[in-house]
C-alpha positions in Angstrom: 134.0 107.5 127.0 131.2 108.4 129.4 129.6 112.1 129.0 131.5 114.7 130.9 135.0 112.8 131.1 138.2 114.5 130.1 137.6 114.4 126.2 140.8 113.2 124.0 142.2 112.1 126.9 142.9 107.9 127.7 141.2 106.6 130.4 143.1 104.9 132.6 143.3 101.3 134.0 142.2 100.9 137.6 144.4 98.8 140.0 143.3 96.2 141.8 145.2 95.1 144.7 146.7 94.8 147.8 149.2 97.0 148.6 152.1 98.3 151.4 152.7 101.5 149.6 150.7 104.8 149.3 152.5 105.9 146.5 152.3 105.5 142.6 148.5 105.7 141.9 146.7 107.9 139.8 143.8 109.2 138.5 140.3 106.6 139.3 142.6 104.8 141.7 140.9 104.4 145.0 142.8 103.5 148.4 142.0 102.4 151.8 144.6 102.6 154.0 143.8 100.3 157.3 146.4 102.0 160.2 147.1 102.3 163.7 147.5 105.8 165.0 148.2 108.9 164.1 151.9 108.2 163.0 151.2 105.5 161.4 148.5 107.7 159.1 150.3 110.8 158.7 153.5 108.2 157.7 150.6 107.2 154.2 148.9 110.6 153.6 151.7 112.6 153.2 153.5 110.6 150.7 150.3 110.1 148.8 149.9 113.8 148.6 153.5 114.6 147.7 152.8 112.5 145.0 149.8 114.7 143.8 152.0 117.6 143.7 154.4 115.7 140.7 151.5 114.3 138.9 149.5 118.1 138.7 146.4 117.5 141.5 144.4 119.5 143.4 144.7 118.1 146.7 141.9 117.9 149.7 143.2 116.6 153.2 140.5 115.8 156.0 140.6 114.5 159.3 138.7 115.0 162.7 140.7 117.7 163.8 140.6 121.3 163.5 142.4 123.3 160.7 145.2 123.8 163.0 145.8 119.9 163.5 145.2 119.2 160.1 148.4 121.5 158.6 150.0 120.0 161.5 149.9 116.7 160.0 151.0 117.7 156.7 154.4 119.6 158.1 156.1 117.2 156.0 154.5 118.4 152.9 157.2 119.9 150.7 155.7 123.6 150.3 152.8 123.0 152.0 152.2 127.1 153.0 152.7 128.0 149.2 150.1 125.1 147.9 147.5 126.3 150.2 148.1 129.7 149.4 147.8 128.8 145.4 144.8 126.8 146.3 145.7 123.6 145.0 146.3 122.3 148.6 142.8 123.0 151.4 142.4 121.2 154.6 138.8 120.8 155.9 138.0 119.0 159.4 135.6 115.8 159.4 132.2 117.2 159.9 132.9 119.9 157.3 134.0 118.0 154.4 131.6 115.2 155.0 128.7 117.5 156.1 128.8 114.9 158.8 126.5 114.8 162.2 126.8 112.1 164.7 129.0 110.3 162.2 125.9 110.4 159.0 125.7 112.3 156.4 124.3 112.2 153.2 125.4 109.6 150.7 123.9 110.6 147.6 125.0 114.6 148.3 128.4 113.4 149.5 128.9 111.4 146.1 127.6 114.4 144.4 129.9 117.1 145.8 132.7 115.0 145.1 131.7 114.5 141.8 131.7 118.4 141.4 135.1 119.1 142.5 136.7 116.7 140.5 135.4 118.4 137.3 136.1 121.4 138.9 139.9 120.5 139.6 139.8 119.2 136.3 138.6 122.3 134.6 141.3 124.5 136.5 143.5 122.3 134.7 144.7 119.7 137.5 144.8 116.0 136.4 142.1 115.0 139.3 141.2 115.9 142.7 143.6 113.9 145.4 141.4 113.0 148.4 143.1 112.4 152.1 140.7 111.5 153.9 140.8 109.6 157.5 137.5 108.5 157.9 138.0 106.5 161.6 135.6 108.9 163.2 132.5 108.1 161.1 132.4 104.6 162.0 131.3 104.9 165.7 128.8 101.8 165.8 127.8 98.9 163.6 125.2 100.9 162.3 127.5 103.2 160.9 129.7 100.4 159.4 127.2 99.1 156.9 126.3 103.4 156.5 130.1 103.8 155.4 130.0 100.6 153.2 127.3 101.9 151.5 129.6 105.3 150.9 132.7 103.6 149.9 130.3 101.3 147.3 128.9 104.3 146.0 131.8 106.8 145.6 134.1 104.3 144.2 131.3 104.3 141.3 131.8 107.7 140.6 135.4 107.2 141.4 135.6 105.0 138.3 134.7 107.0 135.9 135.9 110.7 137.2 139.1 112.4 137.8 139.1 111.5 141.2 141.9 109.8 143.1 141.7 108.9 147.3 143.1 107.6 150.1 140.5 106.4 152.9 142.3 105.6 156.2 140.6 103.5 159.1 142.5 103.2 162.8 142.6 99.3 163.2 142.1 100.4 166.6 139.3 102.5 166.9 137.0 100.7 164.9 137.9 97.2 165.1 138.9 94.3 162.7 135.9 93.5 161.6 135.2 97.2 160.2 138.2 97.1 159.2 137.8 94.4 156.9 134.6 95.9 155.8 136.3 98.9 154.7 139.1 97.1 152.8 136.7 94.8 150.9 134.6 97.8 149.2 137.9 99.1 148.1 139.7 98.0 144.7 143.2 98.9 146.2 143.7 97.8 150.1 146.4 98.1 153.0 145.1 95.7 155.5 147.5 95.7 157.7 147.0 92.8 160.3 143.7 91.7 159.3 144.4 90.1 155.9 141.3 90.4 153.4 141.4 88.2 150.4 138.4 89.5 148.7 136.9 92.8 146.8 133.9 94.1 145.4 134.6 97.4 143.6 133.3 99.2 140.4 134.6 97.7 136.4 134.4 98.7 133.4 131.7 99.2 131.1 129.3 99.7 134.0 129.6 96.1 136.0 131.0 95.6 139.4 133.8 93.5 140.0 133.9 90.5 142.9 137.5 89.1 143.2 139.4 87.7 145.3 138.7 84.9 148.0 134.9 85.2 149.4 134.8 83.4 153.1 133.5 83.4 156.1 135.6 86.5 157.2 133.8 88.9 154.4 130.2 87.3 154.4 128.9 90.4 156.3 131.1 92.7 154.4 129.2 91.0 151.0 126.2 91.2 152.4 126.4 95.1 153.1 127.8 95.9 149.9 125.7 94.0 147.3 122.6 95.4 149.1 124.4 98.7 148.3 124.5 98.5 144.5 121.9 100.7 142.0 119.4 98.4 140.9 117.5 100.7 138.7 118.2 98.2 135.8 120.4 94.7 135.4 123.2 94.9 138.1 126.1 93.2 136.3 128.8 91.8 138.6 132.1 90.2 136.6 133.4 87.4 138.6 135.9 86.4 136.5 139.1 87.0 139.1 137.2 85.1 141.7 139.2 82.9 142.9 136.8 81.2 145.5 133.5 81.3 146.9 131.8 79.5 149.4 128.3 78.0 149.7 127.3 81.3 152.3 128.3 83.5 149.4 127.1 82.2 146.5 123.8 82.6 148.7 124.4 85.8 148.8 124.6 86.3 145.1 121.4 84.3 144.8 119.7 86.8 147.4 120.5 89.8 145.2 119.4 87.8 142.6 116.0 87.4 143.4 115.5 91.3 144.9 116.6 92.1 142.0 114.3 90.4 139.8 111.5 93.0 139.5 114.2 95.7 138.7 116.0 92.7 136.0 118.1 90.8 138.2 121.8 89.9 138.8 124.0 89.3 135.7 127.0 87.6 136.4 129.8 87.3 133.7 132.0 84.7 133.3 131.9 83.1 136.7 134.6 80.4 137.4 134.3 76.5 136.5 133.4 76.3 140.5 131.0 78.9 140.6 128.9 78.0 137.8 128.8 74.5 138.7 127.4 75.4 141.9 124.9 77.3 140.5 123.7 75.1 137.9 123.4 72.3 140.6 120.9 74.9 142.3 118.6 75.4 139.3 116.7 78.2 138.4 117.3 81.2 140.7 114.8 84.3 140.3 116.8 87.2 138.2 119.8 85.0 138.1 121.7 85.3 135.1 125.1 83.7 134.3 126.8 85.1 130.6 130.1 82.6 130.5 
């Protein structure tokens, strides 16, 4: 168990899915919830923090809205007035829980705080800090697509390993289905609505990254964004094992990362499929490439 975790206590097994319900996930489990609308949003968060209250949470809702809107949405939150007064329930708008301007804000410092008040909920004797978050109005341009990838790539590290459980919603039709995919790809558990995504890159255990799924043509950019995202202080090891395809424009990707990597130790990547590896060995020697089957 990593330093700092919940001593004594199991940790638990990340999912790793699709899904069409908000409800029955738990501590380290990290949603995104692809929508349309308000209804529609309102229709997942609330359920998702209703179930908070029965597993012992402290519970964070955010949205772009004031702090009027906000409790409006959660009206159907069985004792909402008594949670926020108890402080297990606070509702902060956008820019004020993301520290957001323009629609950036500071990765590192946003991991971070997050970070903080999961221990903290965890310390006040909660089971994990429950995140609601819509997140539509920080992906204004393309720009800020590959900015919130980065996020998503990033907190879903710390996500891993913390007492941390959230729901990320995206409007299908704000920020479009490209985004949208995006979003759902750097996500270990995904609603995707319309725009089906068969593929995911999301932290594992023992420190590697997980790529599963189906890798095509509609998540090459999504790929792209998100391997650039990973910490390459040292070996970045990806388990490939549930990859259940790849094509040539991604394993070109891998090979990319590969050889950026190579200075820091390169791209290790355990027990790639019988397809996978054959590709690879047909391409040689790649800089910082390693395959451990």
């Amino acid at each position: 168990m990593l330093a700092g975790e919940d001593a004594g206590k199991q940790r638990p097994v990340r999912r790793s899915e699709r899904t069409d319900t908000p409800v029955g996930y738990g501590p380290r489990d990290h949603l995104c919830w692809v929508h349309r609308g308000d209804s529609a949003w309102h229709d997942a968060a609330v359920p998702f923090l209703r179930d908070g209250i029965v597993g012992g949470d402290r519970l964070l809702y955010a949205a772009d809205k004031d702090e009027e809107a906000l409790l409006d949405d959660l009206a159907g939150l069985p004792e909402r007035d008594a949670l926020l007064d108890a402080g297990q329930l606070e509702v902060r708008p956008l820019a004020e829980a993301y520290a957001a301007l323009d629609g950036r804000f500071d990765i590192g410092a946003q991991v971070a705080t997050f970070e903080q008040m999961s221990l903290a909920a965890l310390a006040d004797g909660y089971r994990s800090l429950r995140l609601a978050a819509d997140l539509t109005a920080l992906v204004a341009s393309d720009d800020a697509v590959h900015w919130v990838v980065s996020y998503e790539v990033l907190v879903d590290a710390m996500g891993a390993r913390r007492p941390w459980t959230a729901l990320c919603g995206y409007d299908l039709d704000r920020i479009g289905a490209p985004a949208a995919r995006a979003m759902c790809f750097v996500h270990p558990v995904h609603r995707d609505g319309e725009e089906a995504v068969p593929a995911r890159l999301h932290a594992g255990k023992a420190g590697k990254w997980c790529l599963a799924g189906e890798v095509d043509v509609a998540t090459h950019e999504a790929l792209r964004t998100a391997l650039a995202t990973l910490p390459g202080a040292g070996p970045v090891h990806l388990d490939v094992s549930s990859l259940e395809h790849i094509d040539v424009a991604g394993v070109r990707a891998l090979a990319a990362l590969a050889v950026m990597l190579a200075p820091a130790g390169g791209l290790v990547l355990h027990r790639p499929p019988d397809v996978l590896a054959w590709m690879l060995d047909t391409w040689g020697d790649v800089p910082g490439l390693q395959v451990r089957p």
